[in-house]
C-alpha positions as protocol buffer text, in pm:
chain_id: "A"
residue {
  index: 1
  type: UNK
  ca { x: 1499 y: 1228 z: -1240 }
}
residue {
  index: 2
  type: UNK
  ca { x: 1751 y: 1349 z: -982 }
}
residue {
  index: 3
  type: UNK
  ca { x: 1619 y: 1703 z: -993 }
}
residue {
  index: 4
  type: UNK
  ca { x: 1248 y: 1567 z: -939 }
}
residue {
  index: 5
  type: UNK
  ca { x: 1406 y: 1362 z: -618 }
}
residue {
  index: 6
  type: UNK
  ca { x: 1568 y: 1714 z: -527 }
}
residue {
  index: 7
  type: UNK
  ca { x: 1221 y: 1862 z: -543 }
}
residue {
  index: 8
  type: UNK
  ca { x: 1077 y: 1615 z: -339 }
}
residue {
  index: 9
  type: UNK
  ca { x: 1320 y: 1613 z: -49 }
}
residue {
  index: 10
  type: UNK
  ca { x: 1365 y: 1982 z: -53 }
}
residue {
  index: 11
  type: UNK
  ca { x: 984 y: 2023 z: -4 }
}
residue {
  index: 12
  type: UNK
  ca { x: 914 y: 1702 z: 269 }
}
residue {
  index: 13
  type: UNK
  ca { x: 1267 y: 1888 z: 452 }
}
residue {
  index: 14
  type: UNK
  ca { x: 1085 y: 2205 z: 466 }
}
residue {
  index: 15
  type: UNK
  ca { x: 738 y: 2045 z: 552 }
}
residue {
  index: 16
  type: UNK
  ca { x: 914 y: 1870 z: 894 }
}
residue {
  index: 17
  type: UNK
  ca { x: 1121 y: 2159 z: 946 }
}
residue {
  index: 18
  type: UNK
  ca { x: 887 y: 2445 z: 944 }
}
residue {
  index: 19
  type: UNK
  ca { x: 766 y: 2443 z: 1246 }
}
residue {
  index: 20
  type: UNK
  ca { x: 495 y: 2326 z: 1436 }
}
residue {
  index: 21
  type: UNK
  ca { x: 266 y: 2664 z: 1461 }
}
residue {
  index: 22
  type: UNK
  ca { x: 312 y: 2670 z: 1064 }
}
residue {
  index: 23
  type: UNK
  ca { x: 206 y: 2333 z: 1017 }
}
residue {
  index: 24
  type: UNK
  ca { x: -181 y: 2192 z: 918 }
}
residue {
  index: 25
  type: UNK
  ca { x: -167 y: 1872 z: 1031 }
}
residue {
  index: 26
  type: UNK
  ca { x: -518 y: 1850 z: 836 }
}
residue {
  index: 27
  type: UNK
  ca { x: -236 y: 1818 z: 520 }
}
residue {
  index: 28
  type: UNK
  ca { x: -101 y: 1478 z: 699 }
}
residue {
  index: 29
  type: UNK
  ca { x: -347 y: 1189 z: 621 }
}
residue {
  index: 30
  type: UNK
  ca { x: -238 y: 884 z: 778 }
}
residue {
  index: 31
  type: UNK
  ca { x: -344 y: 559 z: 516 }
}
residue {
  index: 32
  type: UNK
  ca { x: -238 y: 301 z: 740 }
}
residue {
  index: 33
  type: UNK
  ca { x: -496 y: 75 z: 955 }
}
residue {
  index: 34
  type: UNK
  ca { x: -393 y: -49 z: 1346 }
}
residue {
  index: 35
  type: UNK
  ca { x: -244 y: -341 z: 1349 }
}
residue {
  index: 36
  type: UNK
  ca { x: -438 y: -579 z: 1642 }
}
residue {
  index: 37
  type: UNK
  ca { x: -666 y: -891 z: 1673 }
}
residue {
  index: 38
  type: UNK
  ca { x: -872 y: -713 z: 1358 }
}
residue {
  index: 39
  type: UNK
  ca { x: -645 y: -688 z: 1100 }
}
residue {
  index: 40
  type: UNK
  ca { x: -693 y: -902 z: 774 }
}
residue {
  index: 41
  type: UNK
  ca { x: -420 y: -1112 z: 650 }
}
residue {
  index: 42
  type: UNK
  ca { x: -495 y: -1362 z: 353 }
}
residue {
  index: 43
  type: UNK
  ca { x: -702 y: -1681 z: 479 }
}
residue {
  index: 44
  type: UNK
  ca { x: -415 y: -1881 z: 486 }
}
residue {
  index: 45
  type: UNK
  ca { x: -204 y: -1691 z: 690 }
}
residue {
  index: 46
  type: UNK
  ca { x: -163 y: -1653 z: 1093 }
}
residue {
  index: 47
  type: UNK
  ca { x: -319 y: -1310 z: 1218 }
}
residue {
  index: 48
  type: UNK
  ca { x: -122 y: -1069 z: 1419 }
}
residue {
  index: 49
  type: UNK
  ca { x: -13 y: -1165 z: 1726 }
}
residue {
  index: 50
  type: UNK
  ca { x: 34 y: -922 z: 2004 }
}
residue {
  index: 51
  type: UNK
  ca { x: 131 y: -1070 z: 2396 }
}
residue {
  index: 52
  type: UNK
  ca { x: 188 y: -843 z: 2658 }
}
residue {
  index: 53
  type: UNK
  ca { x: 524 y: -944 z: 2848 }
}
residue {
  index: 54
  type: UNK
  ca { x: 561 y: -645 z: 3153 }
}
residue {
  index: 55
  type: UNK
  ca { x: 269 y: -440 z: 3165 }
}
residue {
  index: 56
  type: UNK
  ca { x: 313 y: -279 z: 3549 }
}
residue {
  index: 57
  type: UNK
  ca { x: 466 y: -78 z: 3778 }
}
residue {
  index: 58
  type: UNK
  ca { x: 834 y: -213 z: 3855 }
}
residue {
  index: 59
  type: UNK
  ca { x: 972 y: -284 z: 4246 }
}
residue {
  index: 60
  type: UNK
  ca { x: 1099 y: 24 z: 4139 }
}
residue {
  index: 61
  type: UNK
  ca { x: 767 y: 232 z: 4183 }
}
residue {
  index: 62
  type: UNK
  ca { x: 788 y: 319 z: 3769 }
}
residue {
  index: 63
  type: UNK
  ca { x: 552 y: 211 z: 3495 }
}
residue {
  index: 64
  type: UNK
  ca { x: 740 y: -43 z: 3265 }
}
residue {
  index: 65
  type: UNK
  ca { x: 562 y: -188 z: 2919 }
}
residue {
  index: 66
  type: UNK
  ca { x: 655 y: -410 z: 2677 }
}
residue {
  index: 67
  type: UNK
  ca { x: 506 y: -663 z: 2439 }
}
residue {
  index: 68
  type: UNK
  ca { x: 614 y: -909 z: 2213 }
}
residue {
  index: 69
  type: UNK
  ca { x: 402 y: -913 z: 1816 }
}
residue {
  index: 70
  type: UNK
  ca { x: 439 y: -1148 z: 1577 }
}
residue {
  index: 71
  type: UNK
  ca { x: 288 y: -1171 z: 1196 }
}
residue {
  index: 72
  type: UNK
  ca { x: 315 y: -1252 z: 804 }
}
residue {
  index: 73
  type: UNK
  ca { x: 512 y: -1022 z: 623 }
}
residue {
  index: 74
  type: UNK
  ca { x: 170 y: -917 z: 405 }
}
residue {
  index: 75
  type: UNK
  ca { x: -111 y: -824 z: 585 }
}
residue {
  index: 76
  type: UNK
  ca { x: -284 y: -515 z: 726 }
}
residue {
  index: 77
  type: UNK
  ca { x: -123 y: -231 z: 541 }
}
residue {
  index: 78
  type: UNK
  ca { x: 191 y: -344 z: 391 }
}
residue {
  index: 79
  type: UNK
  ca { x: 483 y: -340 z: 127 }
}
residue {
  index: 80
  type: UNK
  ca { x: 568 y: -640 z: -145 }
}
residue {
  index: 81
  type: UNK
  ca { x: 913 y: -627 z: -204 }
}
residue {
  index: 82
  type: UNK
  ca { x: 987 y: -702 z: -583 }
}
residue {
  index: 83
  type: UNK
  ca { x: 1140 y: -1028 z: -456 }
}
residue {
  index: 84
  type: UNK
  ca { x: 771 y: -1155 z: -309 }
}
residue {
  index: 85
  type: UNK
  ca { x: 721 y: -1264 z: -670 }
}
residue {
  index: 86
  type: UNK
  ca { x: 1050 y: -1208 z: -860 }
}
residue {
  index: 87
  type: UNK
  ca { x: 1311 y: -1489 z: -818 }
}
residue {
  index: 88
  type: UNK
  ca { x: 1615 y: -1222 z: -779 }
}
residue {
  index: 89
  type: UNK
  ca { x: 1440 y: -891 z: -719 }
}
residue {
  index: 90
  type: UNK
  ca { x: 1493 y: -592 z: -400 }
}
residue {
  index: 91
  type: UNK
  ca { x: 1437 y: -753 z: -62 }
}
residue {
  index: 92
  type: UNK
  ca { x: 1246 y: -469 z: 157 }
}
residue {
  index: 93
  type: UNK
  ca { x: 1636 y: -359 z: 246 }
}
residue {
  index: 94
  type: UNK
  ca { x: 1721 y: -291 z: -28 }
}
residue {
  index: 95
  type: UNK
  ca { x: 1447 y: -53 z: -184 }
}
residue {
  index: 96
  type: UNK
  ca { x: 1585 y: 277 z: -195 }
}
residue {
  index: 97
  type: UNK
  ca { x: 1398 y: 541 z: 32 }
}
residue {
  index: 98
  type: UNK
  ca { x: 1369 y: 796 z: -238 }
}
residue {
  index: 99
  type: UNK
  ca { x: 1116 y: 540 z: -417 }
}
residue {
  index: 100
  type: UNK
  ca { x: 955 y: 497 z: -100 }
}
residue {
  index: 101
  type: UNK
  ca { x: 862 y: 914 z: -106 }
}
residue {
  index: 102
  type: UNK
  ca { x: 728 y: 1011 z: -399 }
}
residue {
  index: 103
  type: UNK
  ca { x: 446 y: 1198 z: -571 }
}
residue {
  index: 104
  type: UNK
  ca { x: 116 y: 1026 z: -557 }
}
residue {
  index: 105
  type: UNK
  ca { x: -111 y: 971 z: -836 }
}
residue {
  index: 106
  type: UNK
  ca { x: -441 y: 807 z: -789 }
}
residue {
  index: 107
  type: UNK
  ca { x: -676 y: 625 z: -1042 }
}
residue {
  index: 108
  type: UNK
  ca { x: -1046 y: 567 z: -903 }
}
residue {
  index: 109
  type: UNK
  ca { x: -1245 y: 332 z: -1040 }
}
residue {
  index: 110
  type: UNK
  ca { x: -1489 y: 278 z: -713 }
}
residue {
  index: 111
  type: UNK
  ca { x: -1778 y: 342 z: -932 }
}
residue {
  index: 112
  type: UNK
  ca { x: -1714 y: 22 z: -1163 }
}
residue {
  index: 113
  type: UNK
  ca { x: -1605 y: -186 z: -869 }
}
residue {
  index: 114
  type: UNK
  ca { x: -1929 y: -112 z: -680 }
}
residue {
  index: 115
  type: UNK
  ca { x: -2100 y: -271 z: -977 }
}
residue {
  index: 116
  type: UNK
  ca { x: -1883 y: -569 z: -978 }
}
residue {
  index: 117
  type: UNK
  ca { x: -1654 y: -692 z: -734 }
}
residue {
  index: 118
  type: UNK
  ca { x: -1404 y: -836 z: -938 }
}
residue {
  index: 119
  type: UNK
  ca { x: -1341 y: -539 z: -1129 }
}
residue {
  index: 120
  type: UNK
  ca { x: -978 y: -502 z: -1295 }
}
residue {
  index: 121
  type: UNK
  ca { x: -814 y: -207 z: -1355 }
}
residue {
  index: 122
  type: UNK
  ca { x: -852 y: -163 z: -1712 }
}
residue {
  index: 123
  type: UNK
  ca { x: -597 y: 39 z: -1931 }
}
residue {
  index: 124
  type: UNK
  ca { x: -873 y: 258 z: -2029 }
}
residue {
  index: 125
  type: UNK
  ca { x: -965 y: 367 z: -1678 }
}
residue {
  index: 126
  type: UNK
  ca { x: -549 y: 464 z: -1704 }
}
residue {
  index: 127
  type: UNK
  ca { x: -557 y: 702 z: -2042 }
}
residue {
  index: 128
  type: UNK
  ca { x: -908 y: 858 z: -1901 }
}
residue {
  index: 129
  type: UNK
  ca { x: -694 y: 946 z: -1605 }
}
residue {
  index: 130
  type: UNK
  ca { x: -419 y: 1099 z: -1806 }
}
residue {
  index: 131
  type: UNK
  ca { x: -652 y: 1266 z: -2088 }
}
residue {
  index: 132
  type: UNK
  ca { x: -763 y: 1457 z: -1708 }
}
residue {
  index: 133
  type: UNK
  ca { x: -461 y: 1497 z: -1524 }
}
residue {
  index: 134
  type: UNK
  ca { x: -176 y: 1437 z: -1808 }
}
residue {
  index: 135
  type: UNK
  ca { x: 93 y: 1172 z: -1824 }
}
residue {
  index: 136
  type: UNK
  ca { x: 166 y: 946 z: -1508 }
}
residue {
  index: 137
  type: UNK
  ca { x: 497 y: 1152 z: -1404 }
}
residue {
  index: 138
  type: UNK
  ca { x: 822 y: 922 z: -1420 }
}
residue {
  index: 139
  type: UNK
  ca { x: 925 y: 887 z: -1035 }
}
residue {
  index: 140
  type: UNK
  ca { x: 557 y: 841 z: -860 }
}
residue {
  index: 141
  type: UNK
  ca { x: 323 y: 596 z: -685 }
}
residue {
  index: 142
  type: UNK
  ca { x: 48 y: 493 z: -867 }
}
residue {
  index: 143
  type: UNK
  ca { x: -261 y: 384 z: -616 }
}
residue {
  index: 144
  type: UNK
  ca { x: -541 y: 243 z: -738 }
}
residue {
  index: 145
  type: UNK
  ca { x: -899 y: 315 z: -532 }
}
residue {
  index: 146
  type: UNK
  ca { x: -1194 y: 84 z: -576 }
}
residue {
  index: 147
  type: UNK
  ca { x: -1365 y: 201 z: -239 }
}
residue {
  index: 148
  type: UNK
  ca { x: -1321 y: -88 z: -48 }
}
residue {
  index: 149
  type: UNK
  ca { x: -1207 y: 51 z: 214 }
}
residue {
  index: 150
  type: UNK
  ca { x: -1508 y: 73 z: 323 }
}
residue {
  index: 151
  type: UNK
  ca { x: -1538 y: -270 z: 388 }
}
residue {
  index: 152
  type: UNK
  ca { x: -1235 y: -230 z: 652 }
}
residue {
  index: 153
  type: UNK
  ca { x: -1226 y: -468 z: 897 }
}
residue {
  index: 154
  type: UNK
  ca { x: -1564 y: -711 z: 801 }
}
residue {
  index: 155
  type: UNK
  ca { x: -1354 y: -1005 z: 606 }
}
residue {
  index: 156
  type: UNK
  ca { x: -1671 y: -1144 z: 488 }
}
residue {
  index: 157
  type: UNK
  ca { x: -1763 y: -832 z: 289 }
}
residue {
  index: 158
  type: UNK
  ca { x: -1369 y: -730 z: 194 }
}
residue {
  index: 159
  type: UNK
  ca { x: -1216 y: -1097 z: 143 }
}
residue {
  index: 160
  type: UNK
  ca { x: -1539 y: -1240 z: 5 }
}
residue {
  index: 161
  type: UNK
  ca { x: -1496 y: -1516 z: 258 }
}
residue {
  index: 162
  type: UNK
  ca { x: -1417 y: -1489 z: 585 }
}
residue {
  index: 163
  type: UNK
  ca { x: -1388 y: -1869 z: 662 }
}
residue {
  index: 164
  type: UNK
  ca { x: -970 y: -1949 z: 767 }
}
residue {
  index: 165
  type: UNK
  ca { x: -763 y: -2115 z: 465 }
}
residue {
  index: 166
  type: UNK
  ca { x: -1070 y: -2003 z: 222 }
}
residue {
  index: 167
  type: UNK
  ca { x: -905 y: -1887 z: -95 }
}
residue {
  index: 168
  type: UNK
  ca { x: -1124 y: -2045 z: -356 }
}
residue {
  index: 169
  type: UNK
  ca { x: -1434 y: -1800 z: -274 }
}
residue {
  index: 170
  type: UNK
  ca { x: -1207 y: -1468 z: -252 }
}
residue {
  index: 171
  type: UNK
  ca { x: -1386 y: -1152 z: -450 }
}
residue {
  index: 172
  type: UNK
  ca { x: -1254 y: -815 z: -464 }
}
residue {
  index: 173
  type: UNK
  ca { x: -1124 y: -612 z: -730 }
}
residue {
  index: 174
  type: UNK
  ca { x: -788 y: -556 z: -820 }
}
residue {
  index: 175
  type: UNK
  ca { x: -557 y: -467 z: -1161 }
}
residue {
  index: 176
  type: UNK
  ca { x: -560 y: -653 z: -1494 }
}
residue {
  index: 177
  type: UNK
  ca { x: -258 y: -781 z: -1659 }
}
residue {
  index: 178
  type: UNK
  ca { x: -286 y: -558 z: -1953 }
}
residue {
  index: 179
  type: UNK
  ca { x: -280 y: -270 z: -1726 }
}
residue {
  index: 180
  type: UNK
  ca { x: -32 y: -421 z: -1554 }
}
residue {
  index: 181
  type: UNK
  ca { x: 195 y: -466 z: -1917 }
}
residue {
  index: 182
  type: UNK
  ca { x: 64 y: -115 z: -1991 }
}
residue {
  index: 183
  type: UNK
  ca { x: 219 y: 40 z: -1638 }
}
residue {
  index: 184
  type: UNK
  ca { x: 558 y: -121 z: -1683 }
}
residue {
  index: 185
  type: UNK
  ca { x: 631 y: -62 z: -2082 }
}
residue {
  index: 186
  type: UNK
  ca { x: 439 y: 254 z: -2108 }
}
residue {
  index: 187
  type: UNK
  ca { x: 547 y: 458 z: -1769 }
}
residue {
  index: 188
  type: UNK
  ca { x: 771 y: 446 z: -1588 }
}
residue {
  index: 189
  type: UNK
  ca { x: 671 y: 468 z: -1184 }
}
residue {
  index: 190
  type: UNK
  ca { x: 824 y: 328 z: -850 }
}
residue {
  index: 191
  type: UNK
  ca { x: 555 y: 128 z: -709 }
}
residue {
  index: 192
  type: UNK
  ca { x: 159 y: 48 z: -723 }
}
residue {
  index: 193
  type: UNK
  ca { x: -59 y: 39 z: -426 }
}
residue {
  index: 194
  type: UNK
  ca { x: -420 y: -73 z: -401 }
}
residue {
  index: 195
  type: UNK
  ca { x: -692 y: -23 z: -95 }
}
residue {
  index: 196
  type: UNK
  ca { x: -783 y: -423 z: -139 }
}
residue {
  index: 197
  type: UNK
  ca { x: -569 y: -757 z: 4 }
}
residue {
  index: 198
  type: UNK
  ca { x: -429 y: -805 z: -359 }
}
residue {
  index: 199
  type: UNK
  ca { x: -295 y: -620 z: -628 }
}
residue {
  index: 200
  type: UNK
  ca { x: -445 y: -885 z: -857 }
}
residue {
  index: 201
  type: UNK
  ca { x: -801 y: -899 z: -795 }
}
residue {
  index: 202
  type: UNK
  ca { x: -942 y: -1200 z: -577 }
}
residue {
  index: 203
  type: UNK
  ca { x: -1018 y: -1475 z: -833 }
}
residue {
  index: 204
  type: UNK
  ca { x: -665 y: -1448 z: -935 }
}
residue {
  index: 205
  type: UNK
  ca { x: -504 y: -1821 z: -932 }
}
residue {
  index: 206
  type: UNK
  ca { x: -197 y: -1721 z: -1089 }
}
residue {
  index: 207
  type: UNK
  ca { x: -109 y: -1404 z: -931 }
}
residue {
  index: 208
  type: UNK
  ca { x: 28 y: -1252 z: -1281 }
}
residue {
  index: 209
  type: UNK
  ca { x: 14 y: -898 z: -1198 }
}
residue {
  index: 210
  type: UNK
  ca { x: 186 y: -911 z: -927 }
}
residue {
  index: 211
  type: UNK
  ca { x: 489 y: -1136 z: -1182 }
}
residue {
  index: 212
  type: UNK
  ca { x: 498 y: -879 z: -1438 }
}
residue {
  index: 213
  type: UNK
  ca { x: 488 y: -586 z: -1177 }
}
residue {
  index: 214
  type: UNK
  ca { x: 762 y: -737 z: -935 }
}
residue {
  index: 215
  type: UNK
  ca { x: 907 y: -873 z: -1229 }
}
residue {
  index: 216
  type: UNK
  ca { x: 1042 y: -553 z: -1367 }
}
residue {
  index: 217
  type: UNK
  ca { x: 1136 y: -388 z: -1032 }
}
residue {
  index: 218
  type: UNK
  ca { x: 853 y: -228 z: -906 }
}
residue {
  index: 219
  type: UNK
  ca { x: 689 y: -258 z: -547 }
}
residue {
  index: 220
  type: UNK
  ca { x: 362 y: -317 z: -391 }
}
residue {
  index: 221
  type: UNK
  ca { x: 141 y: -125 z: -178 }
}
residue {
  index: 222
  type: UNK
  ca { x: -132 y: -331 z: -18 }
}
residue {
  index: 223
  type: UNK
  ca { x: -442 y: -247 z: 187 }
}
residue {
  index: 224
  type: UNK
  ca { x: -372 y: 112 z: 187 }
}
residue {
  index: 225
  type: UNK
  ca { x: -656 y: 303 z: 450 }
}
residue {
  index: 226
  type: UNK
  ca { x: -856 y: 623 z: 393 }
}
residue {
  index: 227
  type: UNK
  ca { x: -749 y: 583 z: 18 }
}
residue {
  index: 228
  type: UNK
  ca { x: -1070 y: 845 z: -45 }
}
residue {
  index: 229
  type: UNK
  ca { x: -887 y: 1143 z: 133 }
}
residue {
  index: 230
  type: UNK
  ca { x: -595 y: 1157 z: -102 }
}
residue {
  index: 231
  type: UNK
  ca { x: -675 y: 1364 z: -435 }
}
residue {
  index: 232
  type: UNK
  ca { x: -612 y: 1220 z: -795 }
}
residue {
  index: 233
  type: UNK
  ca { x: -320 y: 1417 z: -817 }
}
residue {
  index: 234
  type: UNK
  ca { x: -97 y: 1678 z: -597 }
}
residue {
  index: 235
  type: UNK
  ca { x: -43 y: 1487 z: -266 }
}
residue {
  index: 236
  type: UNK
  ca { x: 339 y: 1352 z: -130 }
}
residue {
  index: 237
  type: UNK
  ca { x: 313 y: 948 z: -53 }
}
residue {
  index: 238
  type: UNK
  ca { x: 595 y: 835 z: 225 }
}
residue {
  index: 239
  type: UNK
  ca { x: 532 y: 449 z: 254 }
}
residue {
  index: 240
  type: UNK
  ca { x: 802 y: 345 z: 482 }
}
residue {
  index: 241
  type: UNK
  ca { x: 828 y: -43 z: 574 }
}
residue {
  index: 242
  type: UNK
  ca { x: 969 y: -215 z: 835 }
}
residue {
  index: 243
  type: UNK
  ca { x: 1304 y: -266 z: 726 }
}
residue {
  index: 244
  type: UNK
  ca { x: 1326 y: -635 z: 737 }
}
residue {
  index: 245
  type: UNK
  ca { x: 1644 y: -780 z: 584 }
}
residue {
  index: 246
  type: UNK
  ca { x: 1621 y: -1043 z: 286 }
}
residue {
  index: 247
  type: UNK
  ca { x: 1218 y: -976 z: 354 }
}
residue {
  index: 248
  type: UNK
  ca { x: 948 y: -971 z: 81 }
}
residue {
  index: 249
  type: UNK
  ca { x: 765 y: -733 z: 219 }
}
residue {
  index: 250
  type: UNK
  ca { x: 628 y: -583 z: 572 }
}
residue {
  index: 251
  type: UNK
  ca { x: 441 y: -354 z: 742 }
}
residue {
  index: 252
  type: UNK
  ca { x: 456 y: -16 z: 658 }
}
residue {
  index: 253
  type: UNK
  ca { x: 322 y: 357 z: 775 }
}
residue {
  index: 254
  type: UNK
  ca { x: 183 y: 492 z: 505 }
}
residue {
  index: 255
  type: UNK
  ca { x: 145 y: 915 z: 526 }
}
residue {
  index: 256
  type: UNK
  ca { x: 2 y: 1138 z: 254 }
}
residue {
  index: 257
  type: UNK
  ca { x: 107 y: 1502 z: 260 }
}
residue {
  index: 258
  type: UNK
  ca { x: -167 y: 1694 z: 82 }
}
residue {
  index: 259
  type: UNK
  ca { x: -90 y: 1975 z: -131 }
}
């Protein structure tokens, strides 16, 4: 394990420090969406707030800006802290960075989710992946892509409602809890992302992927962007939050390096 963290820091230090003529920024795929008046947050939750405060030139004969932004910890792209569900678990402070950049492994299953929109990640769709790619590597991100990205930012057709406090009519797919088990007994990654709201797909009334992920450590990637521009296997994830103390989660900039 700590010469696969040595690996990955030696090759993001010599990606930043390369130089700038020697770097394809086609490599850096940004998977975050803007945060503004269009981001989705669950229907019971306050959207993003955003208030411009000095927005002008000063007495001074300068241009001065600044703006005050307010929001709930999950929505738009953004981390779940093991604690969001764990009674116990990391706060966003205290996940360690070198879980936050890791390798990247990603399991589609767009084409069963286009055919039903409360598709779960099925254990199945996990050992096709590996009987393709080989194991899930100890040490990476796991992200899940059902295409629904797509959707991005129509609530209607990526919530399944897009009426405020609405959570009885929510439809989009998400992760079963026997791949859920499957992840944490079987393999042994840092964290699980997903280009939906939810980990656990949108029926979901008792939110039990998110308790057995959370529950043995892991974090949560939600609403990760552009999810169809990172390959299956080979790309560098850096998902760094806002480092909120004693939060369950938060914003984060999520950056793929491709290989």
């Amino acid at each position: 394990m700590t010469q696969r963290r040595t690996l990955v820091a030696g090759a993001l230090f010599g990606w930043l420090v390369c130089g700038a003529q020697t770097i394809d920024v086609r490599k850096a795929v940004d998977l975050t969406y803007t945060f503004d008046k269009n981001t989705i947050y669950w229907p019971a939750s306050p959207g993003f707030h955003w208030e411009k405060q000095q927005w002008a030139k000063t007495p001074g004969g300068y241009w001065y800006a600044s703006a005050n932004y307010g929001a709930n910890e999950h929505g738009g792209t953004h981390l779940d802290s093991p604690i969001h569900f764990h009674e116990g678990g990391a706060s966003t402070d205290r996940i360690p960075v070198d879980r936050l950049i890791a390798p990247a492994e990603v399991v589609d299953i767009s084409a069963a989710c286009a055919k039903n929109a409360d598709y779960r990640l099925a254990v199945s769709d996990l050992t096709a992946w590996e009987r393709r790619h080989g194991r899930i590597p100890d040490g990476s991100i796991l992200l899940v892509r059902t295409g629904w990205g797509q959707f991005w930012p129509d609530k209607k057709k990526y919530l399944g409602t897009d009426k405020p406090g609405d959570v009885a009519n929510l439809h989009f797919p998400g992760i079963s809890k026997e791949a859920a088990e499957w992840i944490v007994k079987q393999r042994k990654v840092y964290g699980v992302g997903i280009d939906t709201a939810s980990i656990d797909y949108g029926p979901s009334k008792d939110f039990i992927v998110h308790r057995v992920l959370y529950g043995a450590g892991l974090y949560g990637l939600e609403n990760v962007a552009r999810l169809e521009r990172a390959p299956e296997k080979g790309a560098t994830l850096i998902a760094l939050p806002m480092k909120i103390g004693g939060g369950s989660g938060g914003p984060v900039r999520i950056v793929a390096l491709l290989p």
